[in-house]
C-alpha positions as CSV (number, residue, x, y, z in Angstrom):
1,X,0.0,0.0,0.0
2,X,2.9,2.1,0.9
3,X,5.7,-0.2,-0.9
4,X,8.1,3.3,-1.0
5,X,7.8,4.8,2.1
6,X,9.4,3.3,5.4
7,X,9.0,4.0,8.7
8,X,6.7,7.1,8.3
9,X,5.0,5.9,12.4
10,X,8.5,5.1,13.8
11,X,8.1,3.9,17.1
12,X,4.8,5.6,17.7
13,X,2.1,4.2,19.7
14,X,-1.7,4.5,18.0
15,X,-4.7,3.7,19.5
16,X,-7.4,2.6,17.1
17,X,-11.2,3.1,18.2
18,X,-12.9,-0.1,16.1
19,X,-9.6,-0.8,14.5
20,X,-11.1,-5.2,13.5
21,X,-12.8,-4.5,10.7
22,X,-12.6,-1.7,7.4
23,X,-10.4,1.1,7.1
24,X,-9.6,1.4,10.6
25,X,-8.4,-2.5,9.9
26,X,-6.1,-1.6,7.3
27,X,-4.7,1.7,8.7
28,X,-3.9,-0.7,11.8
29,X,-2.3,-3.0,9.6
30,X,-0.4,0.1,7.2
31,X,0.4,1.6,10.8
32,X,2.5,-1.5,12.5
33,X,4.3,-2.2,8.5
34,X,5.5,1.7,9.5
35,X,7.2,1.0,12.5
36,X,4.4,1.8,14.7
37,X,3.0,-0.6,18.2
38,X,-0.9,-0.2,17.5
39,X,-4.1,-0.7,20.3
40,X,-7.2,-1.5,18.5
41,X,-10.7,-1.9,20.2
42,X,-14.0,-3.1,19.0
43,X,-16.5,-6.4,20.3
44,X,-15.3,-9.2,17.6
45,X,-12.4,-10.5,19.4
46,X,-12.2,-13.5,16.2
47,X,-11.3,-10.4,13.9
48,X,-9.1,-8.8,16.4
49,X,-6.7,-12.0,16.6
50,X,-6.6,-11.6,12.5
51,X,-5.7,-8.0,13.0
52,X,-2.8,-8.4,15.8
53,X,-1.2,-11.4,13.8
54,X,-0.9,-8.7,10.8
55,X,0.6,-6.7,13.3
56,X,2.9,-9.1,14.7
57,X,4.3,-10.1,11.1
58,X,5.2,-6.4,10.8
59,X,7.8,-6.9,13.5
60,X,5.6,-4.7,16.3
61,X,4.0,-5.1,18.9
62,X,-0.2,-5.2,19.4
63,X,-3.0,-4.7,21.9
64,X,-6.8,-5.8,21.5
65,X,-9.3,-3.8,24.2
66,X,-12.6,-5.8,24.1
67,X,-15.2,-3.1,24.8
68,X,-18.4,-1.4,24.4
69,X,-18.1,2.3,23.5
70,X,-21.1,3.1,24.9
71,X,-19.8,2.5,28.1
72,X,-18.1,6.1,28.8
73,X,-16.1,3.5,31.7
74,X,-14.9,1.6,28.3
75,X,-13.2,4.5,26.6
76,X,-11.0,5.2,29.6
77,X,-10.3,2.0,29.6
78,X,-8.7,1.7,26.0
79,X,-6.5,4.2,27.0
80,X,-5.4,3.1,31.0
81,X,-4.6,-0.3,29.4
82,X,-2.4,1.7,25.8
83,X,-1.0,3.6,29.0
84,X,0.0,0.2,31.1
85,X,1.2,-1.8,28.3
86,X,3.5,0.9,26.2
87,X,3.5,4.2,28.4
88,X,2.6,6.5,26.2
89,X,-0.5,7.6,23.1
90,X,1.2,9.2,20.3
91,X,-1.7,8.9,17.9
92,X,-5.8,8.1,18.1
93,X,-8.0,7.1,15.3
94,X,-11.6,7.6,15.9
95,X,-13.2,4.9,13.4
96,X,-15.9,3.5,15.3
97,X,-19.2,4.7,14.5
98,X,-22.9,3.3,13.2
99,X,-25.0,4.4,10.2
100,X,-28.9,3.6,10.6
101,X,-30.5,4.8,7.7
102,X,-34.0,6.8,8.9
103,X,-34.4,10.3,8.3
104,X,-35.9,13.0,10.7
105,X,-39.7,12.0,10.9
106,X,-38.6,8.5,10.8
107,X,-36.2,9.2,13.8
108,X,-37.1,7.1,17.0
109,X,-35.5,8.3,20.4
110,X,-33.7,5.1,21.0
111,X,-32.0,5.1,17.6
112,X,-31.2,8.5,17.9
113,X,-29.5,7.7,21.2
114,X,-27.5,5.0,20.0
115,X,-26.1,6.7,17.1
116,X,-25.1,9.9,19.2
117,X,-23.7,7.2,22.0
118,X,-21.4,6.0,19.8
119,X,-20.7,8.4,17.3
120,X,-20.3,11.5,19.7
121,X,-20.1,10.9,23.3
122,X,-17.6,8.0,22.5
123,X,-15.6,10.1,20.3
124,X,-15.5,12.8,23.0
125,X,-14.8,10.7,25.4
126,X,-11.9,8.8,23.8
127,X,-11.1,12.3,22.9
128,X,-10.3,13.5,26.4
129,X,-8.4,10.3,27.5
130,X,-5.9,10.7,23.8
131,X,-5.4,14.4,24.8
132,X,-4.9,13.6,28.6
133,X,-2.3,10.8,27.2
134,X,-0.2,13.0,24.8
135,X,-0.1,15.6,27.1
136,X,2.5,13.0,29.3
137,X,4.1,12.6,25.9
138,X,4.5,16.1,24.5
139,X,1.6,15.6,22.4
140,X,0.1,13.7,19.2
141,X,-2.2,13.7,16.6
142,X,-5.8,12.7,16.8
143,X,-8.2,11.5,13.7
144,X,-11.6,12.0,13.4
145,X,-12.9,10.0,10.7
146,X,-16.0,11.7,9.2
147,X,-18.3,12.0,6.5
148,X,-20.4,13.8,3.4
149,X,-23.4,13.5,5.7
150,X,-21.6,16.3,8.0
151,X,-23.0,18.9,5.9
152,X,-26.6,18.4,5.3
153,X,-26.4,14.6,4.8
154,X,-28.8,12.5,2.9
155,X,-32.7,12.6,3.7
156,X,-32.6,8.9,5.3
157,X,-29.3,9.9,7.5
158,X,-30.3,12.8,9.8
159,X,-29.2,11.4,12.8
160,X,-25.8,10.0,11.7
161,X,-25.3,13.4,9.9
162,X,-26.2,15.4,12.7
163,X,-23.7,13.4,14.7
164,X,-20.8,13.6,11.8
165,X,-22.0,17.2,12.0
166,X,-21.2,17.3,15.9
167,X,-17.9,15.6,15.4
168,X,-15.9,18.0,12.8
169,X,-17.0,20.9,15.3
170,X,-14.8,18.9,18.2
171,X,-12.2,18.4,15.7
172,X,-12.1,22.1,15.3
173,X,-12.4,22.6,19.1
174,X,-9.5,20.4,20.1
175,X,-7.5,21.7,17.0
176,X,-7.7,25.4,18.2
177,X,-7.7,24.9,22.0
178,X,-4.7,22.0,22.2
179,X,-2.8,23.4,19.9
180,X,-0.3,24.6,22.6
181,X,-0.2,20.9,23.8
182,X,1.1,20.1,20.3
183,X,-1.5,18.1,20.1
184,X,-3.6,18.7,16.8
185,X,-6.8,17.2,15.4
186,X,-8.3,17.0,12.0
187,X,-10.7,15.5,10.0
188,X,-11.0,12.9,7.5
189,X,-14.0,13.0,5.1
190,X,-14.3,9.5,4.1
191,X,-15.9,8.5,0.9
192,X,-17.9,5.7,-0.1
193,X,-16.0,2.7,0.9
194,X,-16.9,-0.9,0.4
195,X,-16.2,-1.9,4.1
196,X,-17.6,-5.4,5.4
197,X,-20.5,-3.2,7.1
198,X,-21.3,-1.3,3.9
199,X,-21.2,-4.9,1.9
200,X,-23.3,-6.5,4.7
201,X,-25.8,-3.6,4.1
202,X,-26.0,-4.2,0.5
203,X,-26.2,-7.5,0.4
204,X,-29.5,-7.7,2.8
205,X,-30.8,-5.3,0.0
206,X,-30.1,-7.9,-2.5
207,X,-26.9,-6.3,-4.0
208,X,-23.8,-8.3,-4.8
209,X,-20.7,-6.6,-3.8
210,X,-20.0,-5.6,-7.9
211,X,-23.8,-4.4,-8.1
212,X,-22.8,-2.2,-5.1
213,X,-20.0,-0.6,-6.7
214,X,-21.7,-0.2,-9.9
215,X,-24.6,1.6,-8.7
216,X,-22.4,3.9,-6.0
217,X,-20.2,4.7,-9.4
218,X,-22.9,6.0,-10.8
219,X,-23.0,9.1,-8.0
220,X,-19.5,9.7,-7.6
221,X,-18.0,11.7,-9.9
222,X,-14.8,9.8,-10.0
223,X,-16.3,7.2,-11.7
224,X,-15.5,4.4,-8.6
225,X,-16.3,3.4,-5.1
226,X,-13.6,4.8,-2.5
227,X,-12.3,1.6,-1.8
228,X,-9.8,1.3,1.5
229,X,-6.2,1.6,0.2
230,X,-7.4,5.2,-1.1
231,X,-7.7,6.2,2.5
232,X,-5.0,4.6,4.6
233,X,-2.3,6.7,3.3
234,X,-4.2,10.5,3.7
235,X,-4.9,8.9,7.7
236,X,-1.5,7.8,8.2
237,X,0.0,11.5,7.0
238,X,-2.3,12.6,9.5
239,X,-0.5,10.6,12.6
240,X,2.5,11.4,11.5
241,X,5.0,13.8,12.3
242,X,5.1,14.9,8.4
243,X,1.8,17.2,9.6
244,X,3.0,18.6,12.8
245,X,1.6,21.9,11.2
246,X,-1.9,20.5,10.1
247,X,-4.6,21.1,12.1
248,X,-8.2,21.8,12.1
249,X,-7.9,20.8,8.4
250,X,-10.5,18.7,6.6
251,X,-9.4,15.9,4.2
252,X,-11.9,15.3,1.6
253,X,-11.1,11.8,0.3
254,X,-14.4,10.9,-1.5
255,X,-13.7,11.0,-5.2
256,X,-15.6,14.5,-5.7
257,X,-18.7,13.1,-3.9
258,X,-20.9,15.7,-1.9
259,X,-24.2,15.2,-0.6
């Protein structure tokens, strides 16, 4: 994925929020073949083992946190146990998140709760832990994966975009406000990807995985689906040192798509 560049995450530590399974996956993956000891989180302990042998074949060394990010007690947790095992949080990628498709009249309180439990208070949450972490260290870089939806979102997505929404305003918060910390925070707009969720969504529609990437084509102006090796490298400039200056900044990786 990155055959020419070497060590770009020398010796970092990066903590992955739902780092089994999609891009977060292969940024964990990219992450440890760049010199980097990587935590990843998430509920599918199976996938996770997958994950840290990927890890372990790049020579460094992995961390699986079972946990439930809707337990705020959980997100401290990811971090006390990246703090016990390799004393330090250079980096945090903020990947987890859930995308119900209903749109505001649709929109049932409990739904509405889980999506802003995860994709909000958890990334707050795991927010403040990073930034207490890299303030030991002399700082770091946090990753806020986000999404088209942030600005207006599709009809059927008002609570997801609302919540993507709520998400690039505490990437701008913690951009300005740490910024002294040398910690900085920016956000990545992710595109259209063909993760195993997005798939799995598809394919209880009755779309094959090419049927999916066909019809998707035929919005973006690219002409293709956003497929995962187009965004580990833009994510892993991010955690590195090569944007010690980029902050705030929102990278658009979606092939021209805007909803």
């Amino acid at each position: 994925m990155l055959e020419n560049v070497k060590d770009l995450l020398k010796d970092k530590v990066i903590v992955i929020s739902g780092g089994t399974k999609g891009v977060a996956k292969g940024v964990a993956i990219e992450a440890a073949r760049q010199g980097a000891d990587v935590v990843i989180s998430g509920r599918d302990t199976e996938a996770a083992e997958k994950v840290l042998k990927e890890i372990e074949n790049a020579g460094r060394r992995g961390h699986f946190v079972k946990l439930n990010l809707r337990n705020p007690e959980d997100c401290a947790r990811l971090f006390d146990e990246t703090m016990e095992k390799f004393g330090r949080v250079d980096g945090f990628l903020n990947y987890a998140g859930t995308t119900p498709a209903n749109s505001l009249e649709d929109e049932n309180p409990d739904q509405f709760n889980a999506v802003f439990d995860i994709n909000v208070r958890a990334a707050f949450f795991c927010a403040q832990h990073a930034i207490r972490c890299m303030k030991k260290s002399g700082g770091g870089s946090i990753v806020m994966i986000g999404s088209p939806h942030a600005w207006c979102g599709q009809k059927d997505r008002a609570a997801y975009s609302v919540s993507k929404g709520a998400v690039l305003t505490l990437t701008e918060h913690i951009a300005h406000h740490y910024a002294e910390d040398q910690i900085r925070a920016n956000f990545v707009t992710m595109g259209w990807t063909p993760t195993e969720g997005e798939l799995a969504l598809r394919a209880s529609q009755g779309m094959t995985p090419e049927e999916t990437r066909a019809w998707a084509a035929s919005f973006i102006p690219y002409g293709r689906m956003t497929e995962v090796e187009d965004q580990v490298p833009g994510i892993l400039y991010l955690l590195s040192d090569y944007s010690q200056m980029t902050t705030g900044a929102n990278l658009r990786m979606t092939g021209g798509l805007y909803f």
